[in-house]
C-alpha positions in Angstrom: -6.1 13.4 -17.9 -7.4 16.0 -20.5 -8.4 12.9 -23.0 -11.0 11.6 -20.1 -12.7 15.1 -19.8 -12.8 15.1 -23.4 -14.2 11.7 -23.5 -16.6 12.4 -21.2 -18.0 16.1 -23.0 -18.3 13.8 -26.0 -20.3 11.2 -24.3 -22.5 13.4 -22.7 -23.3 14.7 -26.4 -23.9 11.2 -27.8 -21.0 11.7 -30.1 -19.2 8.2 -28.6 -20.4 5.6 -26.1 -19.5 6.6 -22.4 -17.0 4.7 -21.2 -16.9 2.1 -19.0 -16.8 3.2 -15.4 -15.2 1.3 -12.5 -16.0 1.7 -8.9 -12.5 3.4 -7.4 -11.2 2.4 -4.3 -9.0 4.9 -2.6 -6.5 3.7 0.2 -4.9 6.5 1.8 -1.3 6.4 3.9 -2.1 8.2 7.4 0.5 9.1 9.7 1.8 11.9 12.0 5.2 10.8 11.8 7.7 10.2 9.1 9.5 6.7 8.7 6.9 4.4 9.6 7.0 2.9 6.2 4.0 4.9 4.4 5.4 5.1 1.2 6.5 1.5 1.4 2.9 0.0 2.0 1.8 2.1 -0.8 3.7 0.8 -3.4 4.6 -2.4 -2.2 0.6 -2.7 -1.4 -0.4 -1.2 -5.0 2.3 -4.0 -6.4 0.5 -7.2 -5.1 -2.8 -5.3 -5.9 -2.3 -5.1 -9.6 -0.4 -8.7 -9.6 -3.7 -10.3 -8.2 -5.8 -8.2 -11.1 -3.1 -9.0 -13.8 -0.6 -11.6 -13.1 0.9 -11.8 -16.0 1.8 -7.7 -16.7 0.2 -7.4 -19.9 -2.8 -5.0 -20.2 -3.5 -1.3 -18.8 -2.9 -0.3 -15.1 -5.7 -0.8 -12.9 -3.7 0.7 -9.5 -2.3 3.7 -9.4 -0.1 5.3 -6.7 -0.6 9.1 -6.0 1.8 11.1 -4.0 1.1 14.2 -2.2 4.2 14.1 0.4 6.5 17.3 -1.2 9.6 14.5 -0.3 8.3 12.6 -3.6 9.8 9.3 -2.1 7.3 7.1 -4.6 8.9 9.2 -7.4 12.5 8.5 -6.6 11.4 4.8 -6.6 9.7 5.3 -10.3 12.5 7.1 -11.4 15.1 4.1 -10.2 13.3 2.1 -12.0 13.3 3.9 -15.3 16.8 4.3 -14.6 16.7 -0.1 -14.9 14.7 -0.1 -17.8 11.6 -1.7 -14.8 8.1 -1.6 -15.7 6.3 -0.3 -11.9 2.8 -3.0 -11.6 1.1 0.5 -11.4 0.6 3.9 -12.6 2.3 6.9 -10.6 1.2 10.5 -10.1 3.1 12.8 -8.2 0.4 15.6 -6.9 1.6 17.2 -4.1 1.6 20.6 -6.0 -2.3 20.1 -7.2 -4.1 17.2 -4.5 -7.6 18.1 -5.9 -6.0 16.4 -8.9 -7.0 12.8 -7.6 -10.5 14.0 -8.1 -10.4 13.2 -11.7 -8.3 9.9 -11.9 -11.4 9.0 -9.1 -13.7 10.2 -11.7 -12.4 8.5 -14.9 -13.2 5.0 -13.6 -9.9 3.8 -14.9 -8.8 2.8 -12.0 -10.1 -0.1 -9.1 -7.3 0.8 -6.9 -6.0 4.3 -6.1 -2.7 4.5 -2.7 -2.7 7.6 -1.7 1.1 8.7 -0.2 1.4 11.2 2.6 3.9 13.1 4.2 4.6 12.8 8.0 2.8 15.5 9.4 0.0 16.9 10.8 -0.2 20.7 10.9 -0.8 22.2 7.6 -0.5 19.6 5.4 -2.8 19.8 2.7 -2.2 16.2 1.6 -3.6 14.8 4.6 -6.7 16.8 4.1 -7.4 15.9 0.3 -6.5 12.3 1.2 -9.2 12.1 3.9 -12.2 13.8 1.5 -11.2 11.3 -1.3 -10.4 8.1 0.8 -12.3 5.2 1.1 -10.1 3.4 4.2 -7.0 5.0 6.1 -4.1 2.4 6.3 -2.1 3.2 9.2 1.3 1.7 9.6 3.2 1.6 12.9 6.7 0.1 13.8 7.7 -1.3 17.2 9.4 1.8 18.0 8.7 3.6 21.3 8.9 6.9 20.1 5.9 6.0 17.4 3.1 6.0 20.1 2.6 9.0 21.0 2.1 10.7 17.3 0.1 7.4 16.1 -2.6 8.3 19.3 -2.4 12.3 17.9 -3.0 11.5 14.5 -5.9 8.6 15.5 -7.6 11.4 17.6 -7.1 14.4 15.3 -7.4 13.4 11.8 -9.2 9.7 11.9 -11.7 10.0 14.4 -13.1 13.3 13.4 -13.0 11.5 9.8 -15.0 8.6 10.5 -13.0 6.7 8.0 -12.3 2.8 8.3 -8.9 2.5 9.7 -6.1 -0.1 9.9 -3.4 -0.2 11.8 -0.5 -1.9 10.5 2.3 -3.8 12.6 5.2 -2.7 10.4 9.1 -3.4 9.6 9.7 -6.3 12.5 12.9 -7.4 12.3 12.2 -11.0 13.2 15.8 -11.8 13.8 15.3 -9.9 17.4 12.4 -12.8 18.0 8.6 -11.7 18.7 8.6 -9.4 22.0 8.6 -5.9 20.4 6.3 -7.1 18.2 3.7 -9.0 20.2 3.8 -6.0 22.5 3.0 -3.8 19.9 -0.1 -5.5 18.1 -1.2 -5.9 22.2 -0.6 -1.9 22.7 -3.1 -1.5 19.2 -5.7 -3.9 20.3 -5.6 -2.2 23.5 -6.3 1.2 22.0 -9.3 -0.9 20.1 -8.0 -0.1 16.7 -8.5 -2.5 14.0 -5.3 -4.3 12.5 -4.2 -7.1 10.3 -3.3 -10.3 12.2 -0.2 -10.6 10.6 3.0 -8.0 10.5 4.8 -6.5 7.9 8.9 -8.4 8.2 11.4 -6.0 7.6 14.4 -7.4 5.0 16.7 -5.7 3.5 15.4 -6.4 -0.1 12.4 -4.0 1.1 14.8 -1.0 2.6 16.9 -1.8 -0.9 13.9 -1.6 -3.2 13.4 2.3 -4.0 17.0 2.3 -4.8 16.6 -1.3 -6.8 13.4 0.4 -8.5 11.9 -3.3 -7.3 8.6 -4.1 -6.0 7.7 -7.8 -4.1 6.1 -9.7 -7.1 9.6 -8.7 -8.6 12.2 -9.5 -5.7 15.1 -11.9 -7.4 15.4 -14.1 -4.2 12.6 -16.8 -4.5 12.4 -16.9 -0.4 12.2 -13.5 0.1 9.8 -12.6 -2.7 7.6 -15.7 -1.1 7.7 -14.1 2.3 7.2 -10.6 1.3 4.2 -11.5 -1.4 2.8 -13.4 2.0 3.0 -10.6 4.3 1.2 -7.7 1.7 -1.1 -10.2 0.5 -1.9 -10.9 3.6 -2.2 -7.5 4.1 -4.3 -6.9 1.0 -6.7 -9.6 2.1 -7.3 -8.0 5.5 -7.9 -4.3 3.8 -9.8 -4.4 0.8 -12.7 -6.9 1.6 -13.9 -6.5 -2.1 -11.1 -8.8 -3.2 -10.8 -11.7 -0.7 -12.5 -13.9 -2.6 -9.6 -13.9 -4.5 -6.6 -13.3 -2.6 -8.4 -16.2 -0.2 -6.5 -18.7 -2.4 -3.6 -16.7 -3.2 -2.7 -16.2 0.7 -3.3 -20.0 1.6 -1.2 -21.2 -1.4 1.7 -18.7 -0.3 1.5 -19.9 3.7 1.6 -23.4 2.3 4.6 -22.9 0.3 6.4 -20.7 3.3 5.6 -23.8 5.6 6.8 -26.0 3.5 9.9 -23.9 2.7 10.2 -23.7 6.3 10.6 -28.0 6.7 13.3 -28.2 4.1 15.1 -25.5 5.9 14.8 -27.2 9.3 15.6 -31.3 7.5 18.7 -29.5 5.9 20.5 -28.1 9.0 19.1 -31.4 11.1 21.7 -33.5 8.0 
């Protein structure tokens, strides 16, 4: 990060052009409460992100992921997949021992997406506070769980409101295998509340809880069927948050529920044979 304030002192001389700037987005990972799957939108969100802006893998990060949660659970999942010999979609930064550091990745316009990782509390944590200066959205995520309302209403009152920030609540982890009540009663319990959220949920698979461990992201899962439902569900997801880009995740989304639908058919003519 030196090299860009040195760029930038030389620019301002007129000793080399200025570089090109980008307008950042910054997405930040709000929640009261560990274990709602924070970390796992970030990167899984940051993934699809930099797949739509270069599908192929081949030229300089455009997303970064920056972690402020002490727990460094983005980092663990980098460092499995150094451990593979993996190339992450995205540039990581772990800053949870200097926050104000996001101020110059922002700055630097190398970036058109920056997901900012939290940690689970409220009280004291610096993170949340940096996060909520520097954000452009808050992305909320929220699992069917009981025990999850009651800190998702704290952290709405106490940190988003007074922010005015965008927010989006996310239905997260529903394990479709115990059929649509939890789930259905959780997206009517947010729309209740008159929070904003995607229309689709986040399905929990195993290939996502394996992924830190497997150093994996969704573009990347082996399994064609689960890498097609996952790169449904955050594209889906990316479509509903970052309004910038619809235009072109508008086809990618249709083209993936197309292909699940019609995944779907042959799995329902095989078992009729």
């Amino acid at each position: 990060m030196a090299a860009t304030r040195k760029q930038n002192v030389q620019a301002a001389a007129g000793l080399v052009p200025a570089p090109r700037r980008r307008r950042t987005i910054v997405l930040a990972m709000i929640h009261g409460k560990g274990g709602v799957g924070k970390t796992m939108i970030a990167v899984h969100l940051a993934a699809v992100l930099a797949h739509m802006i270069d599908p192929g893998h081949t030229r300089p990060h455009r997303v970064a992921v920056v972690s402020f949660d002490p727990q460094l659970s983005a980092g663990e999942w980098a460092a499995s997949a150094g451990r593979r010999g993996l190339r992450l979609r995205f540039d990581y930064y772990p800053l949870h021992n200097d926050p104000e550091g996001i101020e110059e990745l922002i700055e630097s316009g190398q970036y058109d997406y920056i997901l900012i990782d939290t940690g689970g509390w409220l009280d004291n944590n610096e993170g949340i506070d940096v996060a909520m200066r520097h954000a452009d959205r808050v992305l909320m995520p929220v699992t069917p769980d009981y025990l999850v309302l009651p800190p998702t209403v704290k952290t709405v009152r106490e940190v988003i409101v007074p922010s005015g920030l965008p927010c989006s609540v996310i239905p997260n982890l529903w394990d479709t295998r115990n059929g649509t009540r939890k789930i259905d009663n959780l997206k009517g319990w947010i729309d209740r509340q008159g929070w904003p959220r995607p229309q689709r949920a986040i399905r929990r698979y195993d290939d996502l809880s394996d992924s830190p461990e497997r150093g994996l992201t969704v573009p990347d899962f082996e399994a064609p069927h689960i890498r097609l439902q996952t790169m449904l569900d955050f594209s889906s997801l990316a479509h509903a948050v970052c309004p910038e880009a619809q235009d072109a995740l508008r086809p990618i989304v249709a083209m993936l529920e197309e292909q699940e639908e019609q995944a779907e058919i042959a799995k329902m003519a095989a078992k009729a044979r």
